[in-house]
GUPA-930231 format. One line per 5 residues: number of its first residue (from 0); their letters; for each residue y, z, x of C-alpha. Coordinates in steps of 0.05 Angstrom, whole numbers, plus 5000, padded with zeros to 4 digits. Layout:
REM residues N
NUM> A> Y Z X ~ ...
This chain:
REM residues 659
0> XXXXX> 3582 1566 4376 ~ 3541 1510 4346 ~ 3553 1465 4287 ~ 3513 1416 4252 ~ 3509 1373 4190
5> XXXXX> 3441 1388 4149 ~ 3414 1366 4086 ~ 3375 1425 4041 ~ 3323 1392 3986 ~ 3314 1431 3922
10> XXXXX> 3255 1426 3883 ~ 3270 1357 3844 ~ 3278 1325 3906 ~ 3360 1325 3902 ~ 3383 1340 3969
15> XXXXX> 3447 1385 3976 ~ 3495 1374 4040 ~ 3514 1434 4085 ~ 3541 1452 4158 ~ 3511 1504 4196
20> XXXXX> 3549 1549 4248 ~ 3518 1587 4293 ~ 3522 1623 4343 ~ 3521 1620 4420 ~ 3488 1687 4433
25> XXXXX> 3407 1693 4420 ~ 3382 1691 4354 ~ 3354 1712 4299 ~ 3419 1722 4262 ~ 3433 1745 4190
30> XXXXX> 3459 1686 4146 ~ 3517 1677 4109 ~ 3526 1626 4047 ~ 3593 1605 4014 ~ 3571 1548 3965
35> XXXXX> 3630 1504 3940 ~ 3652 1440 3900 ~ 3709 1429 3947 ~ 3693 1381 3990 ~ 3679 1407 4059
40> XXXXX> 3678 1350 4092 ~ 3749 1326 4073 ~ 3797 1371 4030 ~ 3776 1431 4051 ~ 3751 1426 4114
45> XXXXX> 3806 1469 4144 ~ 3768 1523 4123 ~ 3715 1524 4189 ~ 3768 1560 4219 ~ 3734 1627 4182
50> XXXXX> 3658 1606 4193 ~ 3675 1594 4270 ~ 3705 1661 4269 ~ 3641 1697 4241 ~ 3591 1656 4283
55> XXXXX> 3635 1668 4348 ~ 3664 1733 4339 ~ 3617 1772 4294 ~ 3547 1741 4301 ~ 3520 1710 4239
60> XXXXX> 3502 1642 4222 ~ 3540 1608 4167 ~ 3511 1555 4117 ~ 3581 1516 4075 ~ 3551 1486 4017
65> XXXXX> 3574 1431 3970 ~ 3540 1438 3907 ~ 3502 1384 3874 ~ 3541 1327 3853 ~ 3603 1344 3891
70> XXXXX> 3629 1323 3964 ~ 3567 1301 4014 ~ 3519 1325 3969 ~ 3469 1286 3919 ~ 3469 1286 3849
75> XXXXX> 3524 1301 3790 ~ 3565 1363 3777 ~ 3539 1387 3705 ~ 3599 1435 3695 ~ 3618 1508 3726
80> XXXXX> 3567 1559 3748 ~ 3515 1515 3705 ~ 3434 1544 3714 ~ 3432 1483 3754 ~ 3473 1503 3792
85> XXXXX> 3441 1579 3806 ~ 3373 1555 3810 ~ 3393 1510 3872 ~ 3436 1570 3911 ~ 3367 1606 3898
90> XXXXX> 3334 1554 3934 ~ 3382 1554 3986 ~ 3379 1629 3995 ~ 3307 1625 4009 ~ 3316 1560 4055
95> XXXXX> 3365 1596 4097 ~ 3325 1663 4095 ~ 3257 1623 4123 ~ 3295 1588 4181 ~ 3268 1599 4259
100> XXXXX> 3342 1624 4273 ~ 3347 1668 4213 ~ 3341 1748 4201 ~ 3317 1737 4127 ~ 3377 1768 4109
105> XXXXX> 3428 1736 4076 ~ 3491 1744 4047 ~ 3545 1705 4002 ~ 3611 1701 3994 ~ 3680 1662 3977
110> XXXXX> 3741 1658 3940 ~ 3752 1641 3868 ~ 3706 1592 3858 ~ 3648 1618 3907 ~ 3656 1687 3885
115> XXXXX> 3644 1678 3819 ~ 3575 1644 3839 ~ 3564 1701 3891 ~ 3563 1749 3829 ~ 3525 1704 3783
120> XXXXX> 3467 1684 3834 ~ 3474 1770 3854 ~ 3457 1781 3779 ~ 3381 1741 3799 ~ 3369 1777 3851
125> XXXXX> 3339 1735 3901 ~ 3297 1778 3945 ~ 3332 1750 4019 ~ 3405 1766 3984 ~ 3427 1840 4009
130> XXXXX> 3502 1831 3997 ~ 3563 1799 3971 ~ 3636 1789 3975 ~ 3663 1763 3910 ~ 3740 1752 3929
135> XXXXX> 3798 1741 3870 ~ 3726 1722 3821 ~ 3722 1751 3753 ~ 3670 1782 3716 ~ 3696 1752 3650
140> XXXXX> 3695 1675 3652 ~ 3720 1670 3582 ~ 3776 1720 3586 ~ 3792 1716 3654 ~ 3790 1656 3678
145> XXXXX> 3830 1582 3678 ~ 3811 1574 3606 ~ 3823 1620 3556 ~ 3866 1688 3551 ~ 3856 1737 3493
150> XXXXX> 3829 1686 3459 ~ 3882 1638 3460 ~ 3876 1570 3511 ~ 3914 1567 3568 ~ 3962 1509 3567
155> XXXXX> 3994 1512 3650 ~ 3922 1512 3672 ~ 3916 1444 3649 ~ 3955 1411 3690 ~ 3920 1429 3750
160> XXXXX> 3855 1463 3766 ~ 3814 1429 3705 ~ 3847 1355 3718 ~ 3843 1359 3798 ~ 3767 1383 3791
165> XXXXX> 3743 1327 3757 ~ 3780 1282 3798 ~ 3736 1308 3861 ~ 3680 1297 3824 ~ 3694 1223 3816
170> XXXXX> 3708 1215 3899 ~ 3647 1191 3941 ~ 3602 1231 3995 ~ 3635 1228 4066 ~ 3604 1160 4089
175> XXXXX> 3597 1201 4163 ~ 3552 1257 4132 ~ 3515 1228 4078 ~ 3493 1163 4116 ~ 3462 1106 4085
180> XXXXX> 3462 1096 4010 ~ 3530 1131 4002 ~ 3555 1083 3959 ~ 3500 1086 3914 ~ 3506 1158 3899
185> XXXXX> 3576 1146 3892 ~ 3562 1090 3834 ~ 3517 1154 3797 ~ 3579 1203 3801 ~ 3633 1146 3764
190> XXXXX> 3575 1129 3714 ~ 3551 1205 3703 ~ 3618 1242 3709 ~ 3648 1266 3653 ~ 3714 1315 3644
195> XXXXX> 3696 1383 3640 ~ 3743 1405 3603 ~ 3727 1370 3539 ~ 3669 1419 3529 ~ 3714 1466 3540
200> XXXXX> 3765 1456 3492 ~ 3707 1461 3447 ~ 3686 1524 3462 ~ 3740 1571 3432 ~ 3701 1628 3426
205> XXXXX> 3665 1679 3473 ~ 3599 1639 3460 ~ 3525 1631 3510 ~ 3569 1581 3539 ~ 3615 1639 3575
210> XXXXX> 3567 1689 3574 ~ 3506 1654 3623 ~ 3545 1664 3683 ~ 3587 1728 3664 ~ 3580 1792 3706
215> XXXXX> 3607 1840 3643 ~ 3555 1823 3609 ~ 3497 1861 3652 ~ 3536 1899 3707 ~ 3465 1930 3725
220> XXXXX> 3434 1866 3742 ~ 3468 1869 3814 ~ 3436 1901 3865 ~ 3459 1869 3925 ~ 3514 1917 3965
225> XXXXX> 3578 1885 3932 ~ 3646 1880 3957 ~ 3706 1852 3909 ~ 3771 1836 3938 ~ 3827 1837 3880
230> XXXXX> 3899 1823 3881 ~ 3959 1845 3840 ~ 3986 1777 3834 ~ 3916 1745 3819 ~ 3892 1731 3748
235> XXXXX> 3826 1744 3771 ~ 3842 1821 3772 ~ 3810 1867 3713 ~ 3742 1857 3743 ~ 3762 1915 3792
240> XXXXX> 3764 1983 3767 ~ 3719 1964 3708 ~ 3661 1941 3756 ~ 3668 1997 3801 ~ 3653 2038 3747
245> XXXXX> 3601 2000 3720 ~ 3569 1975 3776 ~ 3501 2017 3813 ~ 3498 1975 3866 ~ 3533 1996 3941
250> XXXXX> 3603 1979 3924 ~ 3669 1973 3954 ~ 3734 1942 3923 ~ 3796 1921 3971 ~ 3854 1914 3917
255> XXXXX> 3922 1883 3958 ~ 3978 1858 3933 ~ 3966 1786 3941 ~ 3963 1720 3894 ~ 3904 1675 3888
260> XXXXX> 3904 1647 3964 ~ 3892 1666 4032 ~ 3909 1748 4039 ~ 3933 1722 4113 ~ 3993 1679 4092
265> XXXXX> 3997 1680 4014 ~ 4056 1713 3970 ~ 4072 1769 3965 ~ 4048 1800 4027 ~ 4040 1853 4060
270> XXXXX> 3985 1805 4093 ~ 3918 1817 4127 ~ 3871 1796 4147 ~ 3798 1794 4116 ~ 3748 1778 4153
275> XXXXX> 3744 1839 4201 ~ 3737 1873 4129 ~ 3682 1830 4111 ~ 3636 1831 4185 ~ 3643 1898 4171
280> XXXXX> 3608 1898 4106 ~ 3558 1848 4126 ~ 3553 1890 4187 ~ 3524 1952 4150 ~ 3480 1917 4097
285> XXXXX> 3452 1857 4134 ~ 3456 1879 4203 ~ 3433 1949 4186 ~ 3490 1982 4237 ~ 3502 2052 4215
290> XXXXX> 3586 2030 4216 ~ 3605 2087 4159 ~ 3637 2036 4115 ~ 3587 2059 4056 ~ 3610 2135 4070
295> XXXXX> 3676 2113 4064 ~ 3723 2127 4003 ~ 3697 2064 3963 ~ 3775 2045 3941 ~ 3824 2015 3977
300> XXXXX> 3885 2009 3946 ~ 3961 1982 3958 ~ 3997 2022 3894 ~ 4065 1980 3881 ~ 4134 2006 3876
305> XXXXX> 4191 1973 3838 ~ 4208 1908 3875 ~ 4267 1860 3857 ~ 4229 1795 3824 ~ 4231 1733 3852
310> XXXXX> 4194 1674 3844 ~ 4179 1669 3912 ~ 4178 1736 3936 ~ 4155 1752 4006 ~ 4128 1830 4000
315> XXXXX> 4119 1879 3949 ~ 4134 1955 3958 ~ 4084 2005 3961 ~ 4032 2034 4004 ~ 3961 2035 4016
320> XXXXX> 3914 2087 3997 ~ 3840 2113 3988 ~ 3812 2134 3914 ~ 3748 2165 3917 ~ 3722 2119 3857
325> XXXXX> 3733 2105 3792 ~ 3746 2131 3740 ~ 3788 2187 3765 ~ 3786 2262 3751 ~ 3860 2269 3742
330> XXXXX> 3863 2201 3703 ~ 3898 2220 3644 ~ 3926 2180 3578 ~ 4005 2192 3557 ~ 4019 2153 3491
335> XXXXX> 4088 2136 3478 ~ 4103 2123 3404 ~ 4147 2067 3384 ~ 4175 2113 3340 ~ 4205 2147 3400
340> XXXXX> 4232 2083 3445 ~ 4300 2066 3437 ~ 4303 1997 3410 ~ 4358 1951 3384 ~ 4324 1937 3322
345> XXXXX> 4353 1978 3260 ~ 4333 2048 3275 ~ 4336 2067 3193 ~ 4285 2017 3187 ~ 4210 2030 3185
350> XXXXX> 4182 1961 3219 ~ 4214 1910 3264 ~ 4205 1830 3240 ~ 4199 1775 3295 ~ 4205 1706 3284
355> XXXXX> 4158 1676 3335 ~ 4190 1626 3382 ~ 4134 1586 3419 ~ 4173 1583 3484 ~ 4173 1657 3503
360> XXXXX> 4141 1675 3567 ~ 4167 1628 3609 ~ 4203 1679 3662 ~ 4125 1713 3674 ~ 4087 1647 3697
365> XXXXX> 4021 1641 3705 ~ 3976 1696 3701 ~ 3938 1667 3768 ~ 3995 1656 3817 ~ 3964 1625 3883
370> XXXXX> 4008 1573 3921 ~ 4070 1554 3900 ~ 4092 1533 3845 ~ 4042 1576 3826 ~ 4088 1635 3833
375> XXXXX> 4111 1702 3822 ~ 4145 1726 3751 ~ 4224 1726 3745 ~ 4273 1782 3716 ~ 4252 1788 3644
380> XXXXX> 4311 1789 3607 ~ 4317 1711 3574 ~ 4248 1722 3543 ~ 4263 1787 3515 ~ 4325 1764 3476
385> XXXXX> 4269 1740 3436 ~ 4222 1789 3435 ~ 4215 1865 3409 ~ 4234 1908 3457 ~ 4225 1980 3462
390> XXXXX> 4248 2028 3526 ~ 4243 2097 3543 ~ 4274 2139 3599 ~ 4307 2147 3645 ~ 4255 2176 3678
395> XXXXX> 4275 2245 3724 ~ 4213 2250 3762 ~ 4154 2191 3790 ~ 4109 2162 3733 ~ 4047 2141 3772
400> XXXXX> 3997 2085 3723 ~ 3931 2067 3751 ~ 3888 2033 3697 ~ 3882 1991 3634 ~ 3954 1994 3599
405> XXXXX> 3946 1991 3522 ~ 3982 1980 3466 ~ 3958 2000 3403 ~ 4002 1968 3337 ~ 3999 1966 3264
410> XXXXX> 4023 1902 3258 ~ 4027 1839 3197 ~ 4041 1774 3206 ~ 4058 1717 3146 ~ 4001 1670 3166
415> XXXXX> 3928 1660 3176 ~ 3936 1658 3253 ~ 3985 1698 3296 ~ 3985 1720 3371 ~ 4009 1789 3391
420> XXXXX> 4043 1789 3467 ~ 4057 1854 3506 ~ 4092 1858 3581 ~ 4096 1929 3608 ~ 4159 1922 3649
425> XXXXX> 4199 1967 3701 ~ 4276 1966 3690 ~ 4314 1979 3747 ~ 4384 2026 3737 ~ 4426 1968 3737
430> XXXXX> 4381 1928 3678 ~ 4344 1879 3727 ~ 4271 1877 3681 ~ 4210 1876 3728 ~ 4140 1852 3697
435> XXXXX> 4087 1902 3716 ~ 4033 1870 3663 ~ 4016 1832 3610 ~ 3965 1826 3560 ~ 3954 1773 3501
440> XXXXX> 3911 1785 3431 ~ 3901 1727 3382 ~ 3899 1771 3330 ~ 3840 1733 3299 ~ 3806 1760 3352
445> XXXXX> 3821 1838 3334 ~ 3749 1853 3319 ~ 3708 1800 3348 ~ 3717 1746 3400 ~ 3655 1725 3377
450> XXXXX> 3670 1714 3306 ~ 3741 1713 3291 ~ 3770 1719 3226 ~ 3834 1685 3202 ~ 3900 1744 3175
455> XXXXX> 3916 1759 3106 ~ 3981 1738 3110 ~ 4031 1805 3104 ~ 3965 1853 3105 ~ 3982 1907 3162
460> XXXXX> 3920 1912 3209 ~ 3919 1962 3268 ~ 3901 1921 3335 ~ 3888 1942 3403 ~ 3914 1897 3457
465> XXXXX> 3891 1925 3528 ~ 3935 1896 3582 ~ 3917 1865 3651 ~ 3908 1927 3698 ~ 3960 1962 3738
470> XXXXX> 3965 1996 3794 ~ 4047 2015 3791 ~ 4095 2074 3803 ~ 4161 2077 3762 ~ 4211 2117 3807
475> XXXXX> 4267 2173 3783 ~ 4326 2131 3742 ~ 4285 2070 3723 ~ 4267 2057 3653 ~ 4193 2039 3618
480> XXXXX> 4201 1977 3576 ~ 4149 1949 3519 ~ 4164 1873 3501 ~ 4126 1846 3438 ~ 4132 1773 3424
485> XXXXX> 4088 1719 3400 ~ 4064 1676 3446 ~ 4066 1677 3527 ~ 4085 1609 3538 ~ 4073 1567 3587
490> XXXXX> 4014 1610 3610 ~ 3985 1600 3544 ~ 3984 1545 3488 ~ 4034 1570 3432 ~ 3997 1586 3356
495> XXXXX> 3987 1529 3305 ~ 4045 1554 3252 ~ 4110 1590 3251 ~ 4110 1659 3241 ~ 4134 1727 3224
500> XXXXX> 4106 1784 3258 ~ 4116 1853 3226 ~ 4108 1917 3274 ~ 4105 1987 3238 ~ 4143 2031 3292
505> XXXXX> 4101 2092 3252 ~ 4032 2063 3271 ~ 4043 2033 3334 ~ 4052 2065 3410 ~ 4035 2040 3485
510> XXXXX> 3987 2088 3520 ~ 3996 2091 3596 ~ 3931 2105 3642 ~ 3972 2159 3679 ~ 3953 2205 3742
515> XXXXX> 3967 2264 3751 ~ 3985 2302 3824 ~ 3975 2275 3888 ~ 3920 2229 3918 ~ 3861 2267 3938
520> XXXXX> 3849 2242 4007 ~ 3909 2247 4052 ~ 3879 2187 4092 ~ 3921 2123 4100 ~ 3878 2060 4099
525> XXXXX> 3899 2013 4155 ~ 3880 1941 4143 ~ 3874 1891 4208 ~ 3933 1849 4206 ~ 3940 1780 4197
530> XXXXX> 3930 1730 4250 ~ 3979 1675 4229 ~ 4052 1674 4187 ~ 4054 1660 4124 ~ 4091 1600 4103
535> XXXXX> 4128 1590 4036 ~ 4106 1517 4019 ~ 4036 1531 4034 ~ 3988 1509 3974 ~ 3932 1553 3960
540> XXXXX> 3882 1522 3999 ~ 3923 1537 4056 ~ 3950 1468 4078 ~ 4017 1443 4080 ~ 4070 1424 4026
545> XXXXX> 4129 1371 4032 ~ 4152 1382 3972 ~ 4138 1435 3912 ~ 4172 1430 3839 ~ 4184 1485 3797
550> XXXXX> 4234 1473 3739 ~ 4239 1504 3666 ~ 4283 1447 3619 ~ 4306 1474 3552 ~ 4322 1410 3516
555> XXXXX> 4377 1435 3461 ~ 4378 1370 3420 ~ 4311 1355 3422 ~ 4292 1432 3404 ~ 4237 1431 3459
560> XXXXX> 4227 1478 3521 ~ 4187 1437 3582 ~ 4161 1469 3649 ~ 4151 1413 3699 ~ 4110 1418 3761
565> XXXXX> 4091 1377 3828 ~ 4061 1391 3898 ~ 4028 1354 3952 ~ 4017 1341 4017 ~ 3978 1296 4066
570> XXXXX> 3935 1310 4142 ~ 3920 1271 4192 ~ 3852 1279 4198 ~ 3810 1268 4264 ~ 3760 1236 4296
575> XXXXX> 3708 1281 4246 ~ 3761 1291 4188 ~ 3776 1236 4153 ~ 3860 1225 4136 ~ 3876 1251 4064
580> XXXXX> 3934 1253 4006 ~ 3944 1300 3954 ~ 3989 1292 3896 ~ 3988 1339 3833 ~ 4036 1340 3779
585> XXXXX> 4049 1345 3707 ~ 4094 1374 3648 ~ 4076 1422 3591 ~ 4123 1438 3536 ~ 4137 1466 3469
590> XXXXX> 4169 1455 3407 ~ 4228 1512 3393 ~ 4216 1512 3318 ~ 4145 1483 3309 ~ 4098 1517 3359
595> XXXXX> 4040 1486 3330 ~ 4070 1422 3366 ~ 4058 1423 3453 ~ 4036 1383 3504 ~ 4003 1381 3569
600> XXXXX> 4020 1315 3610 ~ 3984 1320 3673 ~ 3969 1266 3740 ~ 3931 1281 3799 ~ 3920 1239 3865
605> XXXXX> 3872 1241 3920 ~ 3882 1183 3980 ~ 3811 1188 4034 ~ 3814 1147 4085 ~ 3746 1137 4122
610> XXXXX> 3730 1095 4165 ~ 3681 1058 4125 ~ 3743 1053 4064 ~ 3802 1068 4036 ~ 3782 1114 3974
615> XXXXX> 3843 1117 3921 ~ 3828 1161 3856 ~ 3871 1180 3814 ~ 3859 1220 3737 ~ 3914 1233 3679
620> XXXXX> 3914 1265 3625 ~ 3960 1284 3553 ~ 3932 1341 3506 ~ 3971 1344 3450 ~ 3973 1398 3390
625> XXXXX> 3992 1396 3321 ~ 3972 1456 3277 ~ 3891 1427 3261 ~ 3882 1406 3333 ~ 3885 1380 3389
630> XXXXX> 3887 1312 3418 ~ 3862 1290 3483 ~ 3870 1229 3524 ~ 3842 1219 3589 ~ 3835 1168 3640
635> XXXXX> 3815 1160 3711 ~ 3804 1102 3761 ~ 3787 1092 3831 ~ 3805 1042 3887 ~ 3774 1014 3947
640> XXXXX> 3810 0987 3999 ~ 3870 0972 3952 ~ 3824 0940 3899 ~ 3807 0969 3833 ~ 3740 0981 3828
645> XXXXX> 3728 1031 3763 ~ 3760 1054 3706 ~ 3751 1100 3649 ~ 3781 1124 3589 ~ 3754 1194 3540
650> XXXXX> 3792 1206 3463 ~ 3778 1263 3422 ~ 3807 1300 3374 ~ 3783 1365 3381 ~ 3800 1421 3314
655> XXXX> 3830 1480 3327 ~ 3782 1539 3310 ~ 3837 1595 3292 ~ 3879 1572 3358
């Protein structure tokens, strides 16, 4: 297998770094793209371990990208999935399809990141692109994504992707692949650079801004063949079922257990491994080989089974399985009315009051668990001491749910802005309370994301809150368990006031997407397994971890509930690799009687040590709410060799729109 270093020049003369693989046997070979801002060169060069793989085991030339403005290449980053940003991977497409060594046919892929821009360059349809693999990527960038969740901001997010992303923005090209006039591009980046994510604190609604790059939006723009890889611990997960169904393209969808990292070693297994999965794919629809994978049942499926929580658990419990496609003809709805549950609420009275604490959530997490502390929910029970809760069961037979959980409530709440939270949970005999969903409406939001409209305070409206989807089977003696609450703190940023929510048991029920009888195909799907362990201190991009910090605080004097975070790590490099530091780290919290008051608190470090220089940047960050808005401080500077060489501070007060 061969690898170079090559520079691709779009049409304004900006030149965008890449490494080729290739491979040993005779060309021509398909081509396969994954297009990043992750620095190949340095923090993520690990990852050639997959492209040597497909050039030496599979036969197909890989291109690794970094997009404009980011690692070896030229130019500034303008922001995520930007036009820019398409119209070069077009340009690339059609570079790598014209090449002496190439088939013309070309595919694209990735995780997170280079999914989504596998779907959103797909939606173009360059002419050399025949298929994708869009892995944990989301159709919905406003909804489901590191920004906003029904509605509401994210507040955990904050103290990671957003802060460490423009951090790698500020760091130079590699001095070893760029070549002369590296430092010169590097002087563009700290004078052009600016945080991302104060445009997107500005953007509170689903506006153009979300919509350019969003797959839900024109499903039927794709015709490339499409694989999506989806995982039940993911955020990244609703684009699944709704996409297979929407979709006309060739499609397949792979839907594991797994969190937002490498299916190989990330928690929860079971593992495997992917890229057999994938050559196969490209196999049929760039190689042309008549494999079978598009006669094959299009789902594959692990279906969960109740599984004691832990925060770093190692496996779920399930099994795998085909479904013929989606929807399903014995899909079926069963609504459970409120009315019905048992509930410790008066039952002589017609409604149930909360008094919205901003804190609850805390024992669900984040809604995209990767690496730890990034990880998996906890037993429910302290958050639903403070939350409605309604149960049925037990249950004397299997209750299989495949599907978009709903829950549809009258509900009122005494001010202008109010969230509604819902967790669909699994209670085990002895009372253990097992998160099988969530879902999260600002209820400004309950007829338009587009246009919200502020409550009339103690006016019932009926809402409908569809959950995250599940893929779950409650067993004989466990109990279904609705919690309402508030907020879904830390995963998002609490509402601006205090107040009471109202739910009228009489106009409110949770409908379950239910099946009914047996799997059609008696088939088991058997996935390759993986090729390495898993590890538990592993950070999602797969390298090592010292030291990880994962701590709730509940201040009791100070009325204030804090989750504190930290991970890091360092490598070695070698004689291509430069040496490198990571260090990421920060604090959100809460006030216990004034949600409108919280706080994101956030540092991140990266150390590259070239042999040219010493490259030392680090970026902070405090966002601070009161009920009118929020407050943003930011600052970031960079060293060289030890010396201080640029700094930068960014204010704004940015109002809150119905947040």
């Amino acid at each position: 297998m061969g690898r170079e270093d090559a520079f691709i020049t779009m049409p304004d003369g900006v030149r965008l770094a890449a490494t080729l693989y290739l491979p040993d046997a005779a060309g021509p070979w398909p081509v396969l793209l994954e297009a990043l801002p992750y620095r190949k060169d340095d923090l993520t060069a690990h990852y050639a371990s997959e492209y040597e793989r497909f050039a030496g085991e599979f036969g197909y030339a890989v291109c690794r990208l970094d997009i404009r403005g980011t690692g070896s290449s030229e130019g500034v980053a303008p922001g995520e999935y930007t036009a820019q940003e398409l119209d070069d991977l077009e340009a690339v497409i059609a570079w790598l399809a014209s090449q002496e060594w190439s088939t013309g046919a070309v595919g694209m892929y990735g995780t997170s990141w280079s999914g989504f821009n596998s779907l959103a360059v797909a939606m173009r349809r360059p002419p050399a692109l025949k298929a994708i693999c869009a892995i944990f990527a989301s159709d919905d960038r406003y909804a489901d994504d590191v920004h906003y969740y029904g509605g509401a901001l994210k507040q955990l997010d904050l103290v990671d992707w957003p802060l460490y992303m423009f951090l790698e923005n500020l760091l130079p090209p590699v001095p070893a692949v760029y070549g002369e006039g590296w430092r010169e591009q590097w002087e563009l980046r700290m004078r052009e650079v600016e945080p991302w994510a104060l445009r997107d604190l500005e953007e509170q609604t689903y506006s153009e801004y979300w919509k350019r790059s969003s797959l839900r939006e024109d499903y039927a723009a794709v015709e490339a063949a499409t694989m999506l890889v989806c995982g039940w611990a993911d955020g990244y997960k609703n684009i699944s079922l709704r996409a297979m169904a929407a979709m006309r393209c060739p499609r397949r969808l792979i839907f594991g257990p797994w969190s937002h990292a490498s299916t190989e070693t990330c928690l929860p297994g079971p593992n495997a491994d992917l890229v057999p999965e994938m050559a196969r794919w490209w196999d049929r629809w760039l190689k042309g080989i008549d494999n079978g994978v598009d006669r094959e049942p299009p789902i594959v499926l692990f279906m969960r089974r109740p599984t004691r929580p832990a925060p770093d658990l190692k496996e779920l419990r399930g099994e795998w399985r085909y479904e013929p496609g989606w929807p399903l003809e014995r899909s079926a709805e069963l609504a459970m009315p409120l009315d019905e549950a048992h509930t410790v609420a008066r039952p002589d009275a017609p409604a149930d009051e909360l008094v919205v604490r901003g804190d609850v959530g805390w024992t669900a997490w984040i809604s995209c668990a990767g690496g730890l502390p990034w990880g998996q929910p906890l037993d429910q029970r302290p958050d639903e001491a403070y939350s409605l809760v309604y149960e049925w069961g037990p249950l004397e037979h299997e209750l299989e749910i495949l599907g978009y959980p709903r829950v549809e409530a009258t509900v009122a709440s005494s001010g202008p802005v109010a969230y509604l939270g819902a967790k669909l949970c699994d209670v085990f005999p002895d009372g253990t309370s097992s998160l099988v969903t969530r879902g999260l409406l600002n209820l400004t939001h309950r007829r338009s994301r587009e246009h919200p409209e502020p409550l009339e305070p103690g006016r019932p409206e009926h809402v409908v809150l569809e959950l995250e989807v599940a893929g779950h089977v409650f067993e004989p003696g466990h109990r279904i368990r609705l919690d309402l609450a508030g907020t879904d703190w830390p995963n998002v940023w609490p509402p601006p006031q205090p107040v009471t929510l109202t739910i009228d048991r009489a106009g409110s029920r949770l409908i379950l997407p239910t099946l009914e009888g047996p799997p059609p195909i008696a088939e088991r799907p058997t996935l390759p397994p993986p090729t390495r362990a898993p590890h538990p201190l592993e950070s999602s991009r797969g390298t090592g971890m010292p030291e990880v910090v994962w701590r709730i605080e509940h201040d009791v004097l100070a009325r204030e509930t804090r989750a504190v975070t930290a991970y890091g790590g360092a490598s070695e490099g070698d004689g291509r690799v430069p040496a490198t530091e990571e260090r990421y780290e920060g604090e959100v919290g809460v006030s216990t009687v004034d949600p409108g008051r919280a706080w994101v608190r956030a540092r991140a470090r990266n150390v590259l040590r070239f042999p040219e220089a010493t490259v030392d940047g680090e970026a902070r960050w405090e966002i601070r709410s009161d009920a009118q808005a929020y407050h943003v401080d930011v600052e970031a500077s960079l060293t060289e060799d030890g010396a201080r060489i640029w700094s930068r501070r960014w204010t704004r007060r940015i109002p809150r729109r119905l947040q």
